[in-house]
N, C-alpha and C positions, 0 to 999 in steps of 0.2 A: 032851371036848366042844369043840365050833368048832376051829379051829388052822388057819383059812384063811391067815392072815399068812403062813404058810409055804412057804404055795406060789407067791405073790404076788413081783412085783418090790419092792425098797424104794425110798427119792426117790433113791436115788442113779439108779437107770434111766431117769427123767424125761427129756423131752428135748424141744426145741424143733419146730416143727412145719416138714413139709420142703413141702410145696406138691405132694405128691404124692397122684395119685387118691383117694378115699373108700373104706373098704372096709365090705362088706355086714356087718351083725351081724345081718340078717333082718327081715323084715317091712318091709321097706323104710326101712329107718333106717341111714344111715351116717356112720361115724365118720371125721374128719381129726384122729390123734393128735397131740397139741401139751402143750404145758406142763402148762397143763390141757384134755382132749379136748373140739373140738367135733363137734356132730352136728345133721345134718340129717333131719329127716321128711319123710319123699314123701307128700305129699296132692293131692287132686284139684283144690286152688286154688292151690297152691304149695309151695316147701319150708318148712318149718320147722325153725329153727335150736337148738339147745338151748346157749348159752354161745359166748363168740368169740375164746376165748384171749387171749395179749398184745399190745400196739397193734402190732408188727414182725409179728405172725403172721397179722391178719386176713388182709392178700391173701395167704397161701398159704393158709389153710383157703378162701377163696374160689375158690379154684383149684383147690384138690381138692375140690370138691361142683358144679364145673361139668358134671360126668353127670349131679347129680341135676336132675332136669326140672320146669323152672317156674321163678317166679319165688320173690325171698323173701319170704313171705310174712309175716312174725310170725319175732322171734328174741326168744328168752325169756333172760334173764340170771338165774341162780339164786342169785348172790349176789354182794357189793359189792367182792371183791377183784377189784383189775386180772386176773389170767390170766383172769378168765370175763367179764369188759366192755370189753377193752380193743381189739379188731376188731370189733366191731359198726359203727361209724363206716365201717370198709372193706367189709360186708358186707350193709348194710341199703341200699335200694333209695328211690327217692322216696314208695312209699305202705308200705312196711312200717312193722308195728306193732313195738314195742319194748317188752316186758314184764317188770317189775322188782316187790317187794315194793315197799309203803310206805315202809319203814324204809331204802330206796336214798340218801335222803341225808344221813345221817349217814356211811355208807361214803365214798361223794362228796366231802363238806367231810373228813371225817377224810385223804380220799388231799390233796386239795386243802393242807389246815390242814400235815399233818406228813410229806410228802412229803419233806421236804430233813431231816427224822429218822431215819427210817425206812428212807430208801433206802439210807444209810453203813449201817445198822445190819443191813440184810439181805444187802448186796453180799458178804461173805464166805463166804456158802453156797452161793452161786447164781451164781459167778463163771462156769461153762460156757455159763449160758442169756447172758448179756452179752456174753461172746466171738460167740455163733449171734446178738446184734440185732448186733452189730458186721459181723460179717462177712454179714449182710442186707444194712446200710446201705452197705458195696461195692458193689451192685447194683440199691439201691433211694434214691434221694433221700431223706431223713428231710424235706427242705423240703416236700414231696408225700404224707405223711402228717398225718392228722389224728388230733392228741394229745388232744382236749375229753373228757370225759366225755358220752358219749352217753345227753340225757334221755329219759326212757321219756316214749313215746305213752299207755301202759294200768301203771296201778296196782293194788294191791288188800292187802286186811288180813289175812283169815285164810285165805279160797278163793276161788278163780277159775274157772269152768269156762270155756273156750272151744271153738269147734270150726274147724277147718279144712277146705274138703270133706267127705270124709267121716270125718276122723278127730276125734272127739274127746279134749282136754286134759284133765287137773284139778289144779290148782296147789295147795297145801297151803303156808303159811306154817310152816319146820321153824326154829327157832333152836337156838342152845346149842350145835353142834359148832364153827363156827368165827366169823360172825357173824349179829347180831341179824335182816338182812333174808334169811337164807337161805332159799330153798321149795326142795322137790320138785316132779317133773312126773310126774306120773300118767297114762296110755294103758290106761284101762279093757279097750279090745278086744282089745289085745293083752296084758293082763296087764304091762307094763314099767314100770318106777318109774325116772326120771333124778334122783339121788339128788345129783349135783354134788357139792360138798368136807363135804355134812352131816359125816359122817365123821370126816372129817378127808381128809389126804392120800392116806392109807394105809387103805385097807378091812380091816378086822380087825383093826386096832390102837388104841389109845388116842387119843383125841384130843388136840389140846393147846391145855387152857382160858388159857393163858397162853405169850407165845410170847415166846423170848428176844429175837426183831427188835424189839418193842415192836409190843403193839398191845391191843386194848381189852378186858379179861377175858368168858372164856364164860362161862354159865351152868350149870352143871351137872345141874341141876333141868331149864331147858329142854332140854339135850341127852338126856335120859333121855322126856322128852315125846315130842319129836322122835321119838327112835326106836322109842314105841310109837305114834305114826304111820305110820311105817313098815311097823310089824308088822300096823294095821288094815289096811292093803291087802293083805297076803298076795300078794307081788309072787313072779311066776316068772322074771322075768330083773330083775336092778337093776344096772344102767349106773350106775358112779361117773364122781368126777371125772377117775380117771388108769387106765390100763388097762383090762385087758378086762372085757368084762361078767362078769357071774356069772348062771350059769342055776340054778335047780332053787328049787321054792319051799322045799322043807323044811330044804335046805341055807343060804338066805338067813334063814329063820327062826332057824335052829341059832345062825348069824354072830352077827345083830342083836340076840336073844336076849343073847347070850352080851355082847356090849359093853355093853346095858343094867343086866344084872345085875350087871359089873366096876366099874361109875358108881357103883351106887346103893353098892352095897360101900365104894370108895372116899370114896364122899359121907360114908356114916353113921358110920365107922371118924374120919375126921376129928372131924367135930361131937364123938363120944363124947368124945376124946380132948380136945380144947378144954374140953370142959365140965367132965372130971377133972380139968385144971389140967397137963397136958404142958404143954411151948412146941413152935413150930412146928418146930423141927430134930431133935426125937424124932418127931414125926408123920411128915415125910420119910424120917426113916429107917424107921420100923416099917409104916406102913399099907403093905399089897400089895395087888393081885388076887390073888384065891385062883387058886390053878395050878390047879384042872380045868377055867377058865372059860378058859385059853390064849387070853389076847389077847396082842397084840405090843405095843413102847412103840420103835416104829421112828421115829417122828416126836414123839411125844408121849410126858410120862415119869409113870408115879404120882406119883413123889418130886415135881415140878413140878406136877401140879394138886393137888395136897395144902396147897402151900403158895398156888396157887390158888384153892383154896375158903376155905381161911382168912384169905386176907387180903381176901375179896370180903364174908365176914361180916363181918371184924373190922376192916378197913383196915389202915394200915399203922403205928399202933405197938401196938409189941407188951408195952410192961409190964417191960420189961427192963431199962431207964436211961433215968433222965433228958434223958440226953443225945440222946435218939430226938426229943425235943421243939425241938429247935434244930438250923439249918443249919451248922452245924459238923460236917464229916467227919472219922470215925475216923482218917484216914490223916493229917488234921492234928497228929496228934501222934507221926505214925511217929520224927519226927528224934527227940525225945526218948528216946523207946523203944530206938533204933538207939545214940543214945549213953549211955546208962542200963547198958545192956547190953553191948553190943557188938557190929558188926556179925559177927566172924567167930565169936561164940559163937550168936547166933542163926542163921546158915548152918549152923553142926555140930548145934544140938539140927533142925535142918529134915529134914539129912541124917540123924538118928538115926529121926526121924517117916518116911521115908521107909523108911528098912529095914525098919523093922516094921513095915511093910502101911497109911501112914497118908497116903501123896501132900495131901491137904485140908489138914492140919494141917502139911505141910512149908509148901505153897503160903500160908500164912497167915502164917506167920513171911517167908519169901521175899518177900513182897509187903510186906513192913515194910523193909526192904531196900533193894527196887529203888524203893521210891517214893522215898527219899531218894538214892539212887546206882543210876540206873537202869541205867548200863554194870559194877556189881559183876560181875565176870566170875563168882566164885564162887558168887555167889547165884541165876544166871542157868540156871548148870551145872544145879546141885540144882532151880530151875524147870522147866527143861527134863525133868529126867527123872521128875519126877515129874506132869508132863502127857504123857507118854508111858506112862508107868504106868496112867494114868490112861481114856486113849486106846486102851490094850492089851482094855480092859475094856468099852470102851465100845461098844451097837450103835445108836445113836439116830443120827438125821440132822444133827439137831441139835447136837448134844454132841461127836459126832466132826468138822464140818463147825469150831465152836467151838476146839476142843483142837487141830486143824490146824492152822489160821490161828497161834494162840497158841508151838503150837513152832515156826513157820514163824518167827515174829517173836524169839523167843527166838535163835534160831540163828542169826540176822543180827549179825554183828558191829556195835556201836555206834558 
């Protein structure tokens, strides 16, 4: 059952948007691929925009939807992450309307509030799309760009309909894949659903209720809503937020189908196990997707919304020690430890954890180590190879983008 993941690119394919032409995906709606794709609707009063990429991409997706005829009329943002708000500024016009969820300003103030958190803590995966605004900003003034968060003209809570000429909208408020103000766009006549990052990044794959860059926990429950929203439309073509569309109704049923039943799995597997009395590090480890539901975890991992769900139920202590209750870090007592012990018997039992198939449990002792003598050439060694190890095994975007960075920095002499 489902295994679209497979045939699909991963984030690694992603890529910044070039300012070149729109291309048809039919019925008069075209796409200018970018970080995340925008698209325009041809109607009989103007275009309509569905999302505007990064604030460096609006004028090229402006520039490629210059064939589409008219003016803009309406650009709908599906949700509060910059790649889908952050060109609207360069592509909305003096009377365009600007359509956003309610719940837009919590995204807003959240980019606003932890901007200068957030941005160190994502630049490691996403270093290509920074290279592509850098070398923008060789040819485009950034003093000539407008960085504001563009306020919506039209709001609305659970549905919207609107019409353009002749084509009519239907907005659906979808939460729980990535955030709280996410919609859908609905095109009745044409049967198309603009599904935007509900998803996740990655259509067919896991979502991720919890994101290592920092940012605000999904809902699980609502992402399982969501996607029997989804399902009540019985959509024949659904346009995500990155790559190509996807045609065929039964085949988008199969998909969507299949991610909601992976969720609730996931979901209920947890709670059981909570309520048995596991701790949260057997639940990572044991709860799966059952394999004939073949989702992917290219972006999103079980093991991560596992621990996800349970600490959205439970918050964050977990019953363990005391010590969970005070601002004292574990590592404040690495020196202890390191001289208790010894640093070069804690490097050999690391490298013993490592031969027998255990990299976590090297990297645990290693990390007791380097916190106290962070140039230990030998503890460094044993680091490295067992994020390599590590790495070897790894197909998330996430995870491998992470353990990168991680050997990149190990292997730098101090």
């Amino acid at each position: 059952m489902a295994g679209i993941h497979r045939e699909r690119p991963g984030a690694d394919a992603l890529a910044s948007a070039t300012g070149d032409p729109a291309i048809s995906v039919g019925d008069d709606i075209w796409m200018s691929a970018g970080v995340s794709n925008s698209y325009a609707v041809g109607t009989a009063d103007g275009r309509v925009i569905v999302n505007a990429g990064l604030v460096f991409e609006g004028a090229l997706h402006q520039k490629a939807f210059a064939g589409v005829t008219g003016r803009t009329r309406a650009i709908i943002v599906t949700q509060g992450h910059a790649d889908h708000w952050g060109g609207v500024n360069a592509l909305r016009e003096a009377d365009t309307d600007v359509v956003m969820h309610t719940n837009y300003r919590y995204w807003r103030n959240d980019h606003e509030l932890l901007a200068g958190y957030r941005a160190p803590k994502a630049a490691f995966a996403f270093e290509k799309f920074s290279i592509a605004m850098m070398e923008h900003f060789e040819t485009v003034d950034p003093a000539t760009m407008d960085f504001s968060f563009p306020e919506p003209t039209t709001t609305f809570d659970r549905r919207l309909e609107l019409q353009y000429g002749q084509r009519r909208f239907e907005l659906a408020w979808t939460p729980g894949g990535e955030t709280t103000d996410s919609m859908v766009v609905w095109l009745p006549d044409d049967r198309t659903l603009f599904a935007g990052n509900l998803f996740g990044p990655l259509f067919g794959h896991v979502p991720n209720l919890m994101t290592i860059r920092g940012d605000r926990y999904r809902d699980p429950i609502l992402y399982i809503e969501s996607l029997n929203t989804v399902l009540s439309y019985a959509p024949e073509r659904l346009i995500t937020g990155h790559f190509d569309p996807i045609d065929g109704a039964d085949r988008i049923a199969e998909e969507v189908t299949a991610m909601r039943d992976a969720m609730q799995t996931v979901h209920d597997r947890t709670a059981e196990l909570m309520v048995t009395g596991a701790d949260v590090y057997t639940a990572m480890r044991d709860v799966r997707v059952p394999a004939h539901l073949d989702i992917g975890e290219g972006y999103g991992k079980t093991s991560w919304n596992v621990r996800a769900i349970w600490e959205m139920y439970a918050g964050w202590f977990q019953h363990r020690s005391t010590t969970e209750l005070y601002g004292v870090a574990p590592t404040s007592i690495a020196a202890d430890i390191v001289s208790a012990a010894g640093a070069d018997q804690l490097i050999e039992a690391a490298r013993e954890h490592l031969a027998y198939g255990r990299p976590v449990e090297a990297l645990h002792l290693t990390d007791l180590v380097l916190t106290v003598e962070p140039g230990t050439v030998a503890a460094r060694a044993v680091a490295l190879d067992a994020h390599t190890a590590l790495l070897a095994g790894a197909d998330n975007f996430w995870e491998r983008a992470w353990l990168t960075k991680s050997i990149n920095e190990l292997g730098t002499t101090e």
